[in-house]
Structure formats: structure tokens, C-alpha cells
Short mmCIF file of the C-alpha atoms (twelve columns), coordinates in Angstrom:
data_MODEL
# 
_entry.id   MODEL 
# 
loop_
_atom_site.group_PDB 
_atom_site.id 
_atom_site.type_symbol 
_atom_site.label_atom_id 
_atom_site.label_alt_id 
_atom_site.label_comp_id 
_atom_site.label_asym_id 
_atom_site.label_seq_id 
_atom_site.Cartn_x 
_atom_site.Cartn_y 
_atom_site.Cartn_z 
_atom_site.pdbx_PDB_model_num 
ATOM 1   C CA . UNK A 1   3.315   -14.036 12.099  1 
ATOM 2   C CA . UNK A 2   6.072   -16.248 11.291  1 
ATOM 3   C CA . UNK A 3   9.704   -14.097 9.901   1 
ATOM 4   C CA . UNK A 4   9.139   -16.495 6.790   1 
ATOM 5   C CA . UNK A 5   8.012   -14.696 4.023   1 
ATOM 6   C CA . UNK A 6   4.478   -15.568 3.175   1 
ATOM 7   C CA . UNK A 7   2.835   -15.225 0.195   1 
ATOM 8   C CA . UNK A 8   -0.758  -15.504 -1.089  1 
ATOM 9   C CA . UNK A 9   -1.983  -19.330 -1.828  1 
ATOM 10  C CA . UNK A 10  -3.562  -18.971 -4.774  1 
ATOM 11  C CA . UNK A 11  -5.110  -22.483 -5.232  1 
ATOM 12  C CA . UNK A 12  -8.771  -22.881 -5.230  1 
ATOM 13  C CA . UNK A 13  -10.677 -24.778 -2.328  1 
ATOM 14  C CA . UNK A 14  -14.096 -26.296 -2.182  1 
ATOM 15  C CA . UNK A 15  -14.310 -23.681 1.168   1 
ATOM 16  C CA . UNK A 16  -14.715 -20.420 -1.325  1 
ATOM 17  C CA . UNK A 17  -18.132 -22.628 -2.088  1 
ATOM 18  C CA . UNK A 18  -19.741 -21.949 0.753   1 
ATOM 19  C CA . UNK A 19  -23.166 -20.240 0.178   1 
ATOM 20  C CA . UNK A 20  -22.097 -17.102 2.185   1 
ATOM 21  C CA . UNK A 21  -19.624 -16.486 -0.547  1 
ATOM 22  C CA . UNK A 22  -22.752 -16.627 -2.825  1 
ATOM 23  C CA . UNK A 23  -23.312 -12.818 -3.492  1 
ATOM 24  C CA . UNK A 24  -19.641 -12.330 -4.064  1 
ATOM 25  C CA . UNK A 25  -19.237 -15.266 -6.818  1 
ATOM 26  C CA . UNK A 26  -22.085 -13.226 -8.584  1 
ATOM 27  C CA . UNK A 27  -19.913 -10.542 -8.749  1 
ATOM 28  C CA . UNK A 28  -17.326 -12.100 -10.376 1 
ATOM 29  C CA . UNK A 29  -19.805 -13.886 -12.389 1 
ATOM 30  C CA . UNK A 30  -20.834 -10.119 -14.150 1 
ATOM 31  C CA . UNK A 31  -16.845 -9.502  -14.003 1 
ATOM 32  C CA . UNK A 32  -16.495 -11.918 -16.098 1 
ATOM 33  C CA . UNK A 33  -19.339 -11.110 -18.379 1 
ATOM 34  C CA . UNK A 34  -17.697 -7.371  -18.364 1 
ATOM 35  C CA . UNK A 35  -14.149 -8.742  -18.868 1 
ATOM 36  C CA . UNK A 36  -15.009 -10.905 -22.438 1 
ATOM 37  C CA . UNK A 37  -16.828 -7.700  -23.371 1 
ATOM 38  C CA . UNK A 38  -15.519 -5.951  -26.323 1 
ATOM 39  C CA . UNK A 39  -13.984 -2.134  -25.122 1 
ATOM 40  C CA . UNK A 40  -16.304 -0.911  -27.869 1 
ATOM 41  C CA . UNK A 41  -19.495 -2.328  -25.958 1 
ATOM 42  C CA . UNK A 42  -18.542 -2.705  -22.107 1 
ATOM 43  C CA . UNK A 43  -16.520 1.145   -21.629 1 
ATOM 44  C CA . UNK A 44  -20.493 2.834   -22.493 1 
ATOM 45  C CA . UNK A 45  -21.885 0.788   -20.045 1 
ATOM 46  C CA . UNK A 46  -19.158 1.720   -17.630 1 
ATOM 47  C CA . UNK A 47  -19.640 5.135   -17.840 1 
ATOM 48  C CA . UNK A 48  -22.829 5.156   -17.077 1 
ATOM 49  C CA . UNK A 49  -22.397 3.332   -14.221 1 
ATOM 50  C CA . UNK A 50  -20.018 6.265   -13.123 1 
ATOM 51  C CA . UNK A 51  -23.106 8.436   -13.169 1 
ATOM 52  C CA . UNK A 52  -24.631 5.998   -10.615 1 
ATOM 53  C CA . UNK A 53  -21.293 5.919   -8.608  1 
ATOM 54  C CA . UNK A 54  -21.122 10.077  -8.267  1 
ATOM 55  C CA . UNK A 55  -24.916 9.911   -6.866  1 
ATOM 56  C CA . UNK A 56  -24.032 7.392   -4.396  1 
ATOM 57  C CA . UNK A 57  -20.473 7.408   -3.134  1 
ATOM 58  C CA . UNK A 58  -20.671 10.696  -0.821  1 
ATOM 59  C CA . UNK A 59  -17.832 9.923   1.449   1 
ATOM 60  C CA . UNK A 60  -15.046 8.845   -1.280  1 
ATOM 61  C CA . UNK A 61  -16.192 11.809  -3.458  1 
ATOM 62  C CA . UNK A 62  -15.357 14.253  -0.277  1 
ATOM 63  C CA . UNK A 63  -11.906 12.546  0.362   1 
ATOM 64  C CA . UNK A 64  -10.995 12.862  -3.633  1 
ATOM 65  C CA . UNK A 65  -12.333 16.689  -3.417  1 
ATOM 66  C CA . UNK A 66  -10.170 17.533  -0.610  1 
ATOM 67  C CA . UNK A 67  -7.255  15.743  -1.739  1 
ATOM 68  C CA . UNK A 68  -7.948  17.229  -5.504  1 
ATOM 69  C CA . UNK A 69  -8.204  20.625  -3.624  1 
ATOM 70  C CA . UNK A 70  -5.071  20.417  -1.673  1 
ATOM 71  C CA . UNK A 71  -2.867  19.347  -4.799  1 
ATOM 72  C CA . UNK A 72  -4.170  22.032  -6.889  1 
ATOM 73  C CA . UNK A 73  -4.835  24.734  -5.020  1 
ATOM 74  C CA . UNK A 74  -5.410  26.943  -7.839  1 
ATOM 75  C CA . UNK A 75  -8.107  24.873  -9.208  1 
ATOM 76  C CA . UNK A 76  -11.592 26.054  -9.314  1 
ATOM 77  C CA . UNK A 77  -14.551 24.357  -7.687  1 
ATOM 78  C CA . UNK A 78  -15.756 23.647  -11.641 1 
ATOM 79  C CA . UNK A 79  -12.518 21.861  -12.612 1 
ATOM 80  C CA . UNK A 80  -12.359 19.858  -9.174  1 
ATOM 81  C CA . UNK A 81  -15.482 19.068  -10.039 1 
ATOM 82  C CA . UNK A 82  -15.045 18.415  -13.924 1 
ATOM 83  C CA . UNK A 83  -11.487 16.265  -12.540 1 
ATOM 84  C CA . UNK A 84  -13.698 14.072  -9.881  1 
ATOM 85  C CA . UNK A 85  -15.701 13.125  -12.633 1 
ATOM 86  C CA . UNK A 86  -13.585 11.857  -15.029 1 
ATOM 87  C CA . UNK A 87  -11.769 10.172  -12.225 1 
ATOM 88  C CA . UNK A 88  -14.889 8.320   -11.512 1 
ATOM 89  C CA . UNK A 89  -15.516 7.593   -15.085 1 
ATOM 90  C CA . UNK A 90  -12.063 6.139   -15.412 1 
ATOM 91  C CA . UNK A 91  -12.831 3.886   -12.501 1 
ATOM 92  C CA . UNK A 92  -15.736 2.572   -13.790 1 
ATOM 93  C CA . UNK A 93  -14.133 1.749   -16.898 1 
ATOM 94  C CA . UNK A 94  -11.052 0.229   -15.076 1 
ATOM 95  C CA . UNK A 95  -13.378 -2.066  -13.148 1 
ATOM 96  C CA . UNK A 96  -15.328 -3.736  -15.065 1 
ATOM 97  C CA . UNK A 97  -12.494 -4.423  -17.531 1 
ATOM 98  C CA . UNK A 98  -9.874  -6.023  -14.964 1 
ATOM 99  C CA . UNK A 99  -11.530 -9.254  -15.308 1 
ATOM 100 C CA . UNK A 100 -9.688  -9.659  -18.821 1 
ATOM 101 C CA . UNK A 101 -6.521  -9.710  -17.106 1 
ATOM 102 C CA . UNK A 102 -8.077  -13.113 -15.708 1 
ATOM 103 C CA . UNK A 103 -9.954  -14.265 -18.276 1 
ATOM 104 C CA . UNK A 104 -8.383  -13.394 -21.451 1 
ATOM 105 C CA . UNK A 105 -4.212  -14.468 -23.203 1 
ATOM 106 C CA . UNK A 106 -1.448  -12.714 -23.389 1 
ATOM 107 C CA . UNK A 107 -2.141  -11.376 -26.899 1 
ATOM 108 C CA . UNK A 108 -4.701  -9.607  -25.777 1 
ATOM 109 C CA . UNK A 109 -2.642  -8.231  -22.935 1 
ATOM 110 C CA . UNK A 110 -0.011  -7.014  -25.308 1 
ATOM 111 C CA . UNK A 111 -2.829  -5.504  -27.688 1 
ATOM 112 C CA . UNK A 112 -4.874  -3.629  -24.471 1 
ATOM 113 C CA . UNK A 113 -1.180  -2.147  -23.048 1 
ATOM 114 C CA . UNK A 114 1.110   -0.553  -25.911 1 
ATOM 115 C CA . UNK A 115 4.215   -0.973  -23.720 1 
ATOM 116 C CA . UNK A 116 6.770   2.436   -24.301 1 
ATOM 117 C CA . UNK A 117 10.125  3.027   -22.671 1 
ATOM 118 C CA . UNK A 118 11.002  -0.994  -22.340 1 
ATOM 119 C CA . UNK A 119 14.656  0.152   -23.262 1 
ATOM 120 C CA . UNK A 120 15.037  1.537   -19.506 1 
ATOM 121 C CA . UNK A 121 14.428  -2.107  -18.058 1 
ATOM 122 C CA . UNK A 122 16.330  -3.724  -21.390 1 
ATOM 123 C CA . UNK A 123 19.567  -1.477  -19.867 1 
ATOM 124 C CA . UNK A 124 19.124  -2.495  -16.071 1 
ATOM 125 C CA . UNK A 125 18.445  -5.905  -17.213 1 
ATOM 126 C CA . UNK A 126 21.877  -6.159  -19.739 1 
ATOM 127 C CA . UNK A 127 23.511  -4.954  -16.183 1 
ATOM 128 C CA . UNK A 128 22.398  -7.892  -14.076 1 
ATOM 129 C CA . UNK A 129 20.172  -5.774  -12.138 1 
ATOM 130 C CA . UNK A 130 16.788  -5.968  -11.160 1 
ATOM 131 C CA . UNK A 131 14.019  -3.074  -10.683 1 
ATOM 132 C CA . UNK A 132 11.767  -1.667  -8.762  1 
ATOM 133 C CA . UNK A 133 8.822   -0.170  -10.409 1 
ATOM 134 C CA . UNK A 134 7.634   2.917   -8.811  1 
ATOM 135 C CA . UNK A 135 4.140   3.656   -9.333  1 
ATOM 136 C CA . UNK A 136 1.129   5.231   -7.397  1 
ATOM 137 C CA . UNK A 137 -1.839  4.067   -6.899  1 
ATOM 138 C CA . UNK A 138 -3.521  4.508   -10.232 1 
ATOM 139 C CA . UNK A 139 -6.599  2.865   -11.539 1 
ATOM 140 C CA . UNK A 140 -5.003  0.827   -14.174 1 
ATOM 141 C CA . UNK A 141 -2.553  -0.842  -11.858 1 
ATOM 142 C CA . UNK A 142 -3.062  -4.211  -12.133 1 
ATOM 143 C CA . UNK A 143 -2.389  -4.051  -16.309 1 
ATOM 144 C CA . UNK A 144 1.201   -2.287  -15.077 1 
ATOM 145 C CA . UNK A 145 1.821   -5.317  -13.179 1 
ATOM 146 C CA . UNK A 146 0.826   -8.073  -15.596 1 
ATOM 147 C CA . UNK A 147 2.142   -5.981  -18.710 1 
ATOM 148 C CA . UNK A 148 5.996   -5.981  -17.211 1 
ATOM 149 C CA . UNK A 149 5.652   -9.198  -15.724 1 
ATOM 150 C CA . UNK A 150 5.053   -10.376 -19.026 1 
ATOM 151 C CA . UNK A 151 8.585   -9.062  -19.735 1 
ATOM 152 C CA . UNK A 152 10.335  -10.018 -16.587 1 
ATOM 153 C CA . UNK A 153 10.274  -11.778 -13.366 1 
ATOM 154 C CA . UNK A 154 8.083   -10.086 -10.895 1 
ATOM 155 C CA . UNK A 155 6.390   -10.214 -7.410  1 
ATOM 156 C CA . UNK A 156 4.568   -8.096  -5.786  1 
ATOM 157 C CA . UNK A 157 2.856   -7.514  -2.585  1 
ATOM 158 C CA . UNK A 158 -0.714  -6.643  -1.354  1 
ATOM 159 C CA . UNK A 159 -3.063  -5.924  1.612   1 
ATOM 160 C CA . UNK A 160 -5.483  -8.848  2.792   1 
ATOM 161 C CA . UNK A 161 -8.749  -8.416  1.447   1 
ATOM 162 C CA . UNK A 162 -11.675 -9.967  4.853   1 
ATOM 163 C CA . UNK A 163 -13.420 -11.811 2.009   1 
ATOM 164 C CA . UNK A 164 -11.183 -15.225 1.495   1 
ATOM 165 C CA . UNK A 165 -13.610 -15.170 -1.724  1 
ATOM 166 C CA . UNK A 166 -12.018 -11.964 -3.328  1 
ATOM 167 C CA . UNK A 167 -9.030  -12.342 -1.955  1 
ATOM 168 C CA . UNK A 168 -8.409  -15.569 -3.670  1 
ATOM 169 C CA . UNK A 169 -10.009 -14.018 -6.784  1 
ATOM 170 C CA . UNK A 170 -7.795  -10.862 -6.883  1 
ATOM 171 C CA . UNK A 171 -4.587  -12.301 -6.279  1 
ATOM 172 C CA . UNK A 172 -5.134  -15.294 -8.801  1 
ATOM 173 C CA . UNK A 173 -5.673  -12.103 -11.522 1 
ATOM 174 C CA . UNK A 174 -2.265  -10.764 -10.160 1 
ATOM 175 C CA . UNK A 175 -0.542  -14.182 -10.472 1 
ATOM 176 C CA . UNK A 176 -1.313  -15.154 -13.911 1 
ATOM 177 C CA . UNK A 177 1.557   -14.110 -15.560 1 
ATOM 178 C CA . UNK A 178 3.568   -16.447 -12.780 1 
ATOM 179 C CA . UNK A 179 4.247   -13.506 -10.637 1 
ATOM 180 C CA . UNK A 180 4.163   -14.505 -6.674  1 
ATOM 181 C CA . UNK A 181 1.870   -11.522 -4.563  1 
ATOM 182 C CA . UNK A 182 3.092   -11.406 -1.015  1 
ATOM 183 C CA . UNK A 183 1.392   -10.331 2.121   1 
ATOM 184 C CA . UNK A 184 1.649   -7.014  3.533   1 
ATOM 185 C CA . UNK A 185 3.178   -8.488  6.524   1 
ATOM 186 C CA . UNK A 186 5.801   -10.301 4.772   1 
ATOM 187 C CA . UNK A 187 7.829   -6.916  5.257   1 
ATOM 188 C CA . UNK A 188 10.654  -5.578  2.845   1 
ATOM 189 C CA . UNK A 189 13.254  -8.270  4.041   1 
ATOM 190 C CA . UNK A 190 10.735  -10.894 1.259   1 
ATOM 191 C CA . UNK A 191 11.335  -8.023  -1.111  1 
ATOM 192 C CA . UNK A 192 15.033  -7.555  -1.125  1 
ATOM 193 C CA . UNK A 193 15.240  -11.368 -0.579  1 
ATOM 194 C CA . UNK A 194 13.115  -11.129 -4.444  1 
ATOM 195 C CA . UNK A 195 15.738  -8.489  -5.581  1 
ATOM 196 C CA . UNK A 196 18.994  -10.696 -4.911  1 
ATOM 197 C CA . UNK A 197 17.018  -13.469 -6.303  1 
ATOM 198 C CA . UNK A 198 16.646  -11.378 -10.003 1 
ATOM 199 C CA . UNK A 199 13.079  -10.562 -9.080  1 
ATOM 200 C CA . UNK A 200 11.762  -7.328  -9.864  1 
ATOM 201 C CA . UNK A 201 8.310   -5.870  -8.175  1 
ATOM 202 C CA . UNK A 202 6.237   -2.720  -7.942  1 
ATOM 203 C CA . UNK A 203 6.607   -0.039  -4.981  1 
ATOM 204 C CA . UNK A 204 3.927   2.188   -4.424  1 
ATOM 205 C CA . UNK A 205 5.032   5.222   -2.381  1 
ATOM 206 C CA . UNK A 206 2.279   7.441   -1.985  1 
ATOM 207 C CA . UNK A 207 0.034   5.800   0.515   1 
ATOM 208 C CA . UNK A 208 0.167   7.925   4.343   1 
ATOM 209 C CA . UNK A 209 1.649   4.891   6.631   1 
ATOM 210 C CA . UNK A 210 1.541   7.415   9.572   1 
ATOM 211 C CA . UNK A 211 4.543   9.797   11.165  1 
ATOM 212 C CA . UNK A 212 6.273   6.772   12.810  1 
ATOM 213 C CA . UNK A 213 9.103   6.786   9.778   1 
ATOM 214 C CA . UNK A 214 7.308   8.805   7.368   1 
ATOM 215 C CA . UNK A 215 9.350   12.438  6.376   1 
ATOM 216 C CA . UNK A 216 7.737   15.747  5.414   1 
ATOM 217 C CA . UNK A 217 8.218   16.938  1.780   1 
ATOM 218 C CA . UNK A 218 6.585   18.823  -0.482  1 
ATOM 219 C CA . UNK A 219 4.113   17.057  -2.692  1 
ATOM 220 C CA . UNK A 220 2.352   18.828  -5.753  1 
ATOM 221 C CA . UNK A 221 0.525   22.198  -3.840  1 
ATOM 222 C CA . UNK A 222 0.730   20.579  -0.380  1 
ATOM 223 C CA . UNK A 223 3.216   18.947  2.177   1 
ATOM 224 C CA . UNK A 224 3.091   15.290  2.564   1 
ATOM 225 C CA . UNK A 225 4.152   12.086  4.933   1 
ATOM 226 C CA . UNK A 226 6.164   9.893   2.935   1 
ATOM 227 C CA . UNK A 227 8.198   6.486   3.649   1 
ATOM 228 C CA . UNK A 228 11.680  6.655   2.507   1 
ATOM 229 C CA . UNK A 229 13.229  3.030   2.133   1 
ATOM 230 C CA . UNK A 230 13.653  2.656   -1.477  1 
ATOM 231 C CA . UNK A 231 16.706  3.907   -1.637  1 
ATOM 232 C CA . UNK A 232 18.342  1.959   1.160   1 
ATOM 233 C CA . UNK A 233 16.423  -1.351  -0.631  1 
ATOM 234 C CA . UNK A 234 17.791  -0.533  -4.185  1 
ATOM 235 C CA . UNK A 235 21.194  -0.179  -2.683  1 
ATOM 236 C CA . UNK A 236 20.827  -3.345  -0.657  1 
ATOM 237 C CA . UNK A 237 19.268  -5.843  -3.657  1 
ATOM 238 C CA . UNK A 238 21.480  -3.652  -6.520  1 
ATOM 239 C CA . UNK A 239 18.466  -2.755  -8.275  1 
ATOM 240 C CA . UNK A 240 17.844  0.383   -10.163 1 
ATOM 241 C CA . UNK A 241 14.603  2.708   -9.470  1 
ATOM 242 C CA . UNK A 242 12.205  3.095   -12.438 1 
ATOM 243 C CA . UNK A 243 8.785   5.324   -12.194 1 
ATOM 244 C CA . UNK A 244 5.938   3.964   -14.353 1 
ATOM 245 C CA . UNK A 245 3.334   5.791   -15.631 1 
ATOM 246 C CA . UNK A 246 -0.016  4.277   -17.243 1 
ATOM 247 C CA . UNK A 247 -3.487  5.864   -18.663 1 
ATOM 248 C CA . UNK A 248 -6.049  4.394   -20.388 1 
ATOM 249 C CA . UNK A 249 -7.039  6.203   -23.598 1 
ATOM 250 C CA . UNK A 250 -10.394 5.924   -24.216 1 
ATOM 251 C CA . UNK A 251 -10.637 6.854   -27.953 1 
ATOM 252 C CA . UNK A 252 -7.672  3.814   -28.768 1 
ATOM 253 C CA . UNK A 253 -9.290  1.705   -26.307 1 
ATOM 254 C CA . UNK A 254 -6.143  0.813   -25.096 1 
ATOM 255 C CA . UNK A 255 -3.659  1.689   -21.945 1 
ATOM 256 C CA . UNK A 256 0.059   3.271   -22.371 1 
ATOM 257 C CA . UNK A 257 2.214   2.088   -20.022 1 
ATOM 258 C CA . UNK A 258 5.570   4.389   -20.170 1 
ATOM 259 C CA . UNK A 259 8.834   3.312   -18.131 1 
ATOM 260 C CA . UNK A 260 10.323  6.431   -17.423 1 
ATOM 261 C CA . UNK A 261 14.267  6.911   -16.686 1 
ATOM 262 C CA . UNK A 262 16.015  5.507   -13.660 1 
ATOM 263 C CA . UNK A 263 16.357  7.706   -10.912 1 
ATOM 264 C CA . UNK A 264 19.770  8.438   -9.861  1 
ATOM 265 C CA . UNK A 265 20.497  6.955   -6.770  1 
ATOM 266 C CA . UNK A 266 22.613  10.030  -5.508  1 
ATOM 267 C CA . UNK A 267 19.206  11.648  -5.426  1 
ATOM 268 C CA . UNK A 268 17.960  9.618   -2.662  1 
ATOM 269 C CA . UNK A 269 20.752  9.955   -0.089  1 
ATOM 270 C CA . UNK A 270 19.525  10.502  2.940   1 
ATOM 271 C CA . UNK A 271 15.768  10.501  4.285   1 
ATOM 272 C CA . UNK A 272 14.570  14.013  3.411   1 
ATOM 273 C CA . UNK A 273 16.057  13.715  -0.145  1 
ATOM 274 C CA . UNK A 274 14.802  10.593  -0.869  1 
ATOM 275 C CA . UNK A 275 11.208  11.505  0.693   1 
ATOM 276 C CA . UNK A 276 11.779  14.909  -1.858  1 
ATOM 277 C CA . UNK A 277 12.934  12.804  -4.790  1 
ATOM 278 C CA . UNK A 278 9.837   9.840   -4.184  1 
ATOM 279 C CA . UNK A 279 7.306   12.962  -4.298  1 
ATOM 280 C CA . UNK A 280 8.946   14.624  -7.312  1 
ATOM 281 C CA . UNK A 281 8.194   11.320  -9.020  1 
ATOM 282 C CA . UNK A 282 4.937   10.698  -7.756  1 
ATOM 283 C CA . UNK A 283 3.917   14.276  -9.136  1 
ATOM 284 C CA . UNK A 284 5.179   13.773  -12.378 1 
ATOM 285 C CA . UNK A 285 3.468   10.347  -12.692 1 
ATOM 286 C CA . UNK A 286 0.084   11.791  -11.462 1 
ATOM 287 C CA . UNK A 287 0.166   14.677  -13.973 1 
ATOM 288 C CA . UNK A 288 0.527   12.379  -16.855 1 
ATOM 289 C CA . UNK A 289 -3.005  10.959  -16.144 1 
ATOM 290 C CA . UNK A 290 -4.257  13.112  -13.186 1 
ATOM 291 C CA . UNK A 291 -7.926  11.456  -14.170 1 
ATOM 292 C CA . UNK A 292 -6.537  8.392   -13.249 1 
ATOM 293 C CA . UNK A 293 -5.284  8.582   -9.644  1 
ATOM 294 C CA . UNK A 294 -6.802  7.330   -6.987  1 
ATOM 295 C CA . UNK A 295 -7.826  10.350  -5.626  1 
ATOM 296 C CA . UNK A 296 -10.092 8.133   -3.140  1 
ATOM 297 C CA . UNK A 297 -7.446  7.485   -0.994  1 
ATOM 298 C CA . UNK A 298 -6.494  9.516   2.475   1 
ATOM 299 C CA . UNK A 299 -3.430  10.226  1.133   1 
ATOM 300 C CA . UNK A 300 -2.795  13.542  3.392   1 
ATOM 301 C CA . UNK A 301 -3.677  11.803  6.342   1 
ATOM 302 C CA . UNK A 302 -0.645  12.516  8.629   1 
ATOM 303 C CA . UNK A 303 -0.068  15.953  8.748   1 
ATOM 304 C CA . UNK A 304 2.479   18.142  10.207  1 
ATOM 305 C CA . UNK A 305 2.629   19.507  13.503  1 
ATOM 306 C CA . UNK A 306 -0.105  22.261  14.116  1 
ATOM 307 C CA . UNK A 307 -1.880  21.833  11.054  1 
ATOM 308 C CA . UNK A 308 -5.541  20.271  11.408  1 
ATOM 309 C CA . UNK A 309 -6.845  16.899  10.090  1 
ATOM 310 C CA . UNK A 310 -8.066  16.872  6.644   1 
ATOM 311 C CA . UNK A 311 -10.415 14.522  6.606   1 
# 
């Protein structure tokens, strides 16, 4: 790959028409149908679908009960049960709803995510500074994204999808509020080229990218792997840290999204404080909404020395 930064083309081409790509334009064809759904209507038909998806998905279900099991060690079998399931419901719901961030305006952005906290970026933004978001992977993401790029210049960045179809489709939702979404591969030097730029963007530190640069820290009731370069990029672009934290309430009908305090950047000198201080965050965002993780993930992949895989 080329040390340009590249970024996801977003334009449509008469190649995503080819009839293998059939099956998957259906699916967006019902996303759609799901995503001008009222809430009122589509979130009952979502959760039953959940019902389908615990009968079915055996494999995810056994990743999210060990993970679910390792962070809450004190948790019966019932409530890592009981937690799995709404997880799964909130999925569901998630899902066939992200199609509005496509289909629908902004009003209806702004009336789906009540937006709290907007005086932490109003301060980093009166001091010339961009952000970076931190968030983990949650199920209502994507509305994070949108709902503060609404606000403020954004990019983000994003794994290749194998289906040119989906992948076209996914990052179009992610680009409609004029936000670029960069390739995996395009590496932090695109990012902190964004930051000195004004740009702001997500970071999601949570996922296991293996021991190669990852440190050890402690991580709700476990240990885990954890990449600590935010704190070298912040100081690099001059942009402050800011955790995010979203959940979908499902009596409202609508998501808060809640930017929580900058993180003080002498908390994240050095490696092992930064991996301690990333965690810390993490934790606090998951316990907000711990229904709403994506507890799917191998997220305790890489584990220290001696102890056995997980999964």
C-alpha cells in the first residue's frame, strides 16, 4: 500500500450491480424498510428477532459469555445470562435502525440522539484544539459518529468489509454528515495529519491488536492487552482526549450520547499509565450501558504469559 493516506471512495458504480451482489442489495432493501420505520413499530419487531438471534448464534453467544464472565467475575450464571440477552436485544434494535442514519435528515438525527456534555468539545474547540473521541465498541456507534460530526469536523477510520457491496453501503452511512472514513491501513500518521488539519475523529481502544505493542493493565475483573498511542497522538496533533458514552433508551426511543471530561494528559505518561488510564475509561464507559457493548468481540484475546487462551 501506498504511504498516502487512503480513504474509502464512496461514489457509487454500475459494478455494485452485478447480480452476485443481488442477495446483499436485498438486505439493504429491508434496511431500508426498517430504517423509515417508526421506533414505536420497528424496535418490537427487533426484539423478536433477538429471540431468533440467541437460538442461532452459538459461537458469538460463547465469546460474549466468557468475556461477560471474565469482567464480572462475581456475576452469576442467571445475570450473565439475563446481561447476554439484553445485549442481543439491543443489537437487534441497533441494526435494523442504522439505516436511518442513511436514509433519514438531520432533524431526525438530532431528535433520535439527545446530545449531553457538548460544553467539553465547546471548551477544546474555543482553544483551537481538536479531539479525539474515545469510545468502545458499542452498538450504537455509528449515531456517536454522525451525532458529533454534526457538530464538528470529523473522520474516522474503519476495517475493509470483502463485500465491495456493503462496504460501499456502510461507509456512505458513515460519510453523510461530510465526514471522510479512512482505511485501516492508512495508519495513525492520516490521523494526526486530520488533527493538525482541525479534524477531530473517534478512537476505539478496546479491541486485542496482539502483544506486539499492546501493555498489560487491569481491565474491569480481568487483565487486558491494550495499545497505548493516544497519548503520544494527542500530544503530537494538540488535541485533547474526550471518552463518549452512548445507550439507547428504549422507553424514550431515543439514544444519549454523553461527552464526558477530558482526560488529563499527565495521566497518560508513559505506556503502562496510559494503557491503565485507556482501561479506566473504557470501564467506566461500559458500565454506563453494559447491555450495550459489544460483548461479541475477542476482546481478551492476548493474554499474559502462562495464562491459557480464552477462547
Amino acid at each position: 500500500m501506498s504511504r498516502q493516506a487512503k480513504h474509502f471512495d464512496t461514489r457509487f458504480t454500475l459494478s455494485l450491480l452485478h447480480p452476485k451482489h443481488w442477495p446483499t442489495w436485498l438486505v439493504i432493501g429491508l434496511l431500508f424498510i426498517f430504517g423509515i420505520m417508526p421506533a414505536w413499530l420497528r424496535d418490537p419487531i427487533a426484539r423478536s428477532l433477538a429471540k431468533l438471534v440467541m437460538r442461532v448464534a452459538k459461537k458469538p453467544l460463547a465469546v460474549a459469555k466468557i468475556n461477560i464472565s471474565q469482567c464480572f467475575p462475581h456475576m452469576t450464571e442467571e445475570e450473565v445470562n439475563a446481561l447476554i440477552k439484553l445485549n442481543v436485544d439491543n443489537f437487534a434494535i441497533t441494526i435494523l435502525s442504522q439505516a436511518e442514519l442513511l436514509f433519514r435528515g438531520d432533524k431526525h438525527l438530532r431528535r433520535r440522539v439527545k446530545l449531553h456534555g457538548f460544553e467539553h468539545v465547546k471548551q477544546a474547540r474555543e482553544g483551537k484544539q481538536p479531539i479525539i473521541f474515545i469510545m468502545p465498541h458499542v452498538w450504537p456507534l455509528e449515531y456517536a459518529g454522525l451525532r458529533l460530526n454534526h457538530e464538528i469536523p470529523m473522520v474516522t477510520m474503519a476495517k475493509a468489509h470483502r463485500n465491495p457491496l456493503f462496504n460501499w453501503f456502510s461507509n456512505r452511512l458513515r460519510s453523510t454528515q461530510e465526514g471522510r472514513v479512512y482505511m485501516r491501513e492508512a495508519g495513525i500518521r492520516a490521523l494526526l495529519s486530520e488533527l493538525k488539519q482541525d479534524n477531530s475523529f473517534f478512537y476505539l481502544p478496546d479491541e486485542d491488536l496482539g502483544p506486539e505493542q499492546s501493555v498489560f493493565a487491569p481491565f474491569l475483573g480481568t487483565t487486558k492487552a491494550t495499545l497505548p498511542v493516544v497519548g503520544r497522538l494527542a500530544t503530537a496533533g494538540n488535541a485533547q482526549v474526550l471518552p463518549v458514552k452512548i445507550g439507547y433508551d428504549q422507553q424514550a426511543r431515543h439514544f444519549n450520547l454523553t461527552v464526558m471530561p477530558a482526560i488529563d494528559p499527565e495521566t497518560m505518561k508513559g505506556k503502562d499509565n496510559e494503557a491503565l488510564a485507556l482501561n479506566q475509561v473504557v470501564e467506566q464507559v461500559i458500565l454506563a450501558y453494559p447491555e450495550q457493548y459489544m460483548w461479541f468481540l475477542k476482546l481478551l484475546k492476548t493474554r499474559p504469559q502462562g495464562e491459557p487462551a480464552l477462547y
